[in-house]
N, C-alpha and C positions, 0 to 999 in steps of 0.2 A: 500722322495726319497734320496737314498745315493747316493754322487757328483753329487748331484744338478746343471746342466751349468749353469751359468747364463755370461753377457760380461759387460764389463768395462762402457760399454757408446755409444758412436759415432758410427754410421756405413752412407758407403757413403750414397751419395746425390745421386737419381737418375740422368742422363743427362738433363732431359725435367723440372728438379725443377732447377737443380743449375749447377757452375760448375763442372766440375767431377775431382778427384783427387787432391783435393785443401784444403788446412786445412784453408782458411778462401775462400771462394764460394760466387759468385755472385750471387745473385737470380735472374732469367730467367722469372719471371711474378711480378704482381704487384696485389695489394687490394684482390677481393675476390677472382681473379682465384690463387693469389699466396698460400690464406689462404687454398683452398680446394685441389692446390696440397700436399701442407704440409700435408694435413690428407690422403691422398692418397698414401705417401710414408710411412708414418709413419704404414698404413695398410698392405703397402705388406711387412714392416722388422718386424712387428709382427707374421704376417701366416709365411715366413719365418724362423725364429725364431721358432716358434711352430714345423713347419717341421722337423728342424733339432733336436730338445729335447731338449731347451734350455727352464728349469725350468722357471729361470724369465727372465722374457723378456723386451725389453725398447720399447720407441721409437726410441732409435737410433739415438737420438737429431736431427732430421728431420726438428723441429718448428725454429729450431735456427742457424746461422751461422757458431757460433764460441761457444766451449761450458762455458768460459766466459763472451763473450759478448752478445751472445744471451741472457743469463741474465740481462746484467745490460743495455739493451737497452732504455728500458721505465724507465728505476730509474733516480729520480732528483738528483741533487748534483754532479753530472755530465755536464761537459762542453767536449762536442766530436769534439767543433771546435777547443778549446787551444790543442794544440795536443804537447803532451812534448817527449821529446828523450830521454828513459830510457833503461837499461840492463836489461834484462827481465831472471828470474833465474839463479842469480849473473851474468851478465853479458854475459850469454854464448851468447844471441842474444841483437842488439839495435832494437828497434821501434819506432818507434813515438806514444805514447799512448794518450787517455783522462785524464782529468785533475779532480781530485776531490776538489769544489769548497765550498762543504757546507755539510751537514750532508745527508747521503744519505737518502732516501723515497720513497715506495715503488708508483706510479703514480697510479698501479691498478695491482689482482693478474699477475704474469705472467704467468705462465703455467697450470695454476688451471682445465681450460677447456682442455687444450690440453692432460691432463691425463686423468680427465671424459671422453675422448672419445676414450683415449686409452684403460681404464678399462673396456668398454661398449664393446668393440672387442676384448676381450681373455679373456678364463680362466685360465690361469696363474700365478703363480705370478708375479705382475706387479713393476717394480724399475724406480725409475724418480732422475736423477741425478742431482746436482746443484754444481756449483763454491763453493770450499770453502775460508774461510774469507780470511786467509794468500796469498791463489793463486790469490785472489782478488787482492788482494795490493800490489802483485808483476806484475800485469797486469793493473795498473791506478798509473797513479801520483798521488802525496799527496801535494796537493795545501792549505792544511784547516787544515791538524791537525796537522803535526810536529810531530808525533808519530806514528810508522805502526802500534805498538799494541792498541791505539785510533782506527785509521780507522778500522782495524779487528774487532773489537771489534761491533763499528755501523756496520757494514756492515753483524755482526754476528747475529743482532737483525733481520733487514730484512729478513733473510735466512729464523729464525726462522720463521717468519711470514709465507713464502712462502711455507713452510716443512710443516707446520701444514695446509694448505688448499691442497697439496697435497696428503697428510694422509686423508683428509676428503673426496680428490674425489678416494679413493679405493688405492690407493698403498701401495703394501706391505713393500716396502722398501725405504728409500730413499737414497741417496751415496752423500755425496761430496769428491769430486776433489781435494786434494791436492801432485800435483805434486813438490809444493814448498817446504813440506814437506823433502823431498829428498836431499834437499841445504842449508834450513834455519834451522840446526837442532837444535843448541842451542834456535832457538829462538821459537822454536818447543816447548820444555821443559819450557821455559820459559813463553810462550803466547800464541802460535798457538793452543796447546790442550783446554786451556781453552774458547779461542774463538770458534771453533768447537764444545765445548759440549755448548757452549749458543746456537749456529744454532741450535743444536737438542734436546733442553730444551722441555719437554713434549710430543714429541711426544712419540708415542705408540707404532708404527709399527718399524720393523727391521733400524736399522742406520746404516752405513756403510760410512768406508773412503779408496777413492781409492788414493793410492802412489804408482808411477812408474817413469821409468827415460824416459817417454817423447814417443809421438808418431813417429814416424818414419821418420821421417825431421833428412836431415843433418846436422842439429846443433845437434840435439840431438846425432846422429849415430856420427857426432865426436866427441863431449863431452865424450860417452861414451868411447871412444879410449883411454882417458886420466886417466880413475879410475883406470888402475891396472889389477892382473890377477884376484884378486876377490872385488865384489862390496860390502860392510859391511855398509852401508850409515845406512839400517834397524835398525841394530846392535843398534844403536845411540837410536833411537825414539821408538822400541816397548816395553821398558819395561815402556815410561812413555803410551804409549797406550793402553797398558795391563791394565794397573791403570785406563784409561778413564771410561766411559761409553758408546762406542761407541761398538757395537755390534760384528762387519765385519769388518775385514779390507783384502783390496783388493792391489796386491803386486804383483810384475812382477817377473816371473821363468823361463819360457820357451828359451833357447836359451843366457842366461843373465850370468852372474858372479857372480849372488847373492849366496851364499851357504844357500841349500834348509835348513840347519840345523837352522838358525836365526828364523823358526816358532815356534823353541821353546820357546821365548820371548812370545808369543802370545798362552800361554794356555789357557786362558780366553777365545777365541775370536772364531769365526767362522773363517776362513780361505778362501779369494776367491784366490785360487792359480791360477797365471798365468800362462797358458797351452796352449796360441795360441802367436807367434812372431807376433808383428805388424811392425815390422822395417825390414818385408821378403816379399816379395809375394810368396815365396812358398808353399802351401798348405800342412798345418799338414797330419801325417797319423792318422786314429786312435790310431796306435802302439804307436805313438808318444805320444801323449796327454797320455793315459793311462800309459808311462813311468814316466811322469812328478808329476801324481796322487799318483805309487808308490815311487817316492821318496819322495812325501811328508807324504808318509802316518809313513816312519822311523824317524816321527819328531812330529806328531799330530793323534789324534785320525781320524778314518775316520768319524764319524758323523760329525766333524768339515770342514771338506774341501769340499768347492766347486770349481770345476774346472769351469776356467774365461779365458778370455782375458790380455793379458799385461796390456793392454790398450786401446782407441779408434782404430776403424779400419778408421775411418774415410777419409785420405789422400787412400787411397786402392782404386782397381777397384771394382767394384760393382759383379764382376764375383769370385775374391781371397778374397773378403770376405766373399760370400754365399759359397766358397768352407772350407777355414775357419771353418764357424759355422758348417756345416755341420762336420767335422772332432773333435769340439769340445764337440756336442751332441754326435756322434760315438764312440767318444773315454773315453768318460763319460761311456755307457753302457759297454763297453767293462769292463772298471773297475770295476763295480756292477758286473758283474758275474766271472772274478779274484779275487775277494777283498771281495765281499759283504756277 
């Protein structure tokens, strides 16, 4: 299919699982009723999703809180009581983070099942996304190695593991998450690429890396106050990404400072162009989204582009994000018969 939709990752938490509008959500049930809401949201943002034409589809990170720590929840080498005070994407925000204490390990798959069971309810293409290394280690202290490209590095072997049983329960694609990407960019060229291609060392199925400037939190909406009238951060990183082997990379457009032209860095690459504002609640038009496809199409071939998400919708109402998707499948088709 030509501009394939598919979205970044995260979309809300129903009210009756977690709390609503909250980029880190309390969960509302406990043991198996919590486990079987989890698959029960995860169900309706798939039919969801399918409704609206969105090629591939997720869960929507439904199983997990935070879309890094839902990860590294079950991983040993982790201490969540030492809770240390760090600047979390150069400093734009502090938190009190976990402390990495030893070499990480994996306790058991983590999401292995939760994809098997996403795979079993669509036919779709299906994407299951994970933290990657660098966004890792700018979200935990480094208690044990005294080197961030160490810790990235273990922490890239894990992934791997985890990539590869998600490959085997049906996914087509897998994405990691590097928002740090966007901050850390020497250390990008210097380390971050290569730890990312160990995460995705064998597998088979599509790989993909999403970089954007941050979900819709006021840190981030003020951060982004401070880049200027145009954001070039890309500029930096895609011709060592072009080089990678990473398949897809996924990049914020819509509504943003980026000049749509830096896709040309990325001829190699599939293209998830970002076509839905996540830092808006206003609800794209079709019109919209398929303007956003043609400017990128004065930069890359159209087989290359799929239209995406900025990023998670995740902090959103559960109502501006089904209107959202809905405007992002729309506006996809619109393109296919302008374009196609």
């Amino acid at each position: 299919m030509l501009f394939a939709p598919t979205i970044a990752g995260s979309l809300p938490k129903p009210g009756w699982l977690a709390e609503t509008e909250k980029l880190w959500p309390k969960w509302k049930l406990e043991g198996a009723e919590l486990d079987q809401a989890k698959r029960d949201a995860a169900l309706i943002w798939i039919k969801l999703q399918e409704e609206a034409g969105i090629a591939t589809v997720s869960d929507g990170e439904q199983f997990r809180t935070h879309f890094v720590h839902g990860f590294l929840e079950t991983v040993e080498g982790i201490d969540w009581n030492l809770k240390t005070k760090m600047g979390i994407r150069n400093n734009r925000y502090v938190v009190d983070v976990p402390t990495v204490t030893a070499p990480p390990k994996r306790s058991r798959p983590v999401h292995r099942d939760e994809a098997a069971f996403c795979r079993s309810h669509t036919k779709n293409g299906l994407k299951f996304t994970l933290p990657g290394p660098m966004t890792i280690c700018d979200t935990l202290a480094d208690g044990h190695y005294g080197r961030r490209a160490d810790m990235a590095m273990a922490f890239a072997e894990i992934l791997n593991e985890e990539a590869l049983e998600l490959e085997a329960a049906g996914c087509d694609v897998i994405q990691f998450d590097e928002p740090a990407f966007n901050v850390f960019m020497d250390d990008v060229k210097e380390w971050g690429i290569a730890t990312l291609e160990r995460a995705a060392r064998g597998l088979k199925c599509k790989t993909a890396v999403h970089i954007c400037y941050g979900y819709g939190i006021e840190a981030n909406i003020e951060w982004k106050k401070t880049l200027g009238e145009e954001w070039r951060q890309y500029e930096e990183i895609f011709p060592a990404l072009n080089a990678s082997k990473i398949e897809q990379v996924s990049l914020e457009c819509a509504n943003s400072h980026v000049p749509i032209s830096l896709i040309e860095y990325l001829s190699d690459k599939e293209i998830l162009v970002g076509a839905i504002d996540v830092a808006s609640t206003e609800v794209e038009t079709p019109e919209q989204v398929a303007a956003v496809i043609e400017s990128a199409l004065g930069h890359a071939d159209a087989e290359r582009i799929q239209p995406c998400t900025n990023c998670g919708l995740a902090p959103l109402s559960r109502a501006v994000a089904e209107g959202k998707l809905r405007a992002l499948g729309a506006g996809a088709e619109l393109a296919r018969k302008r374009f196609g």
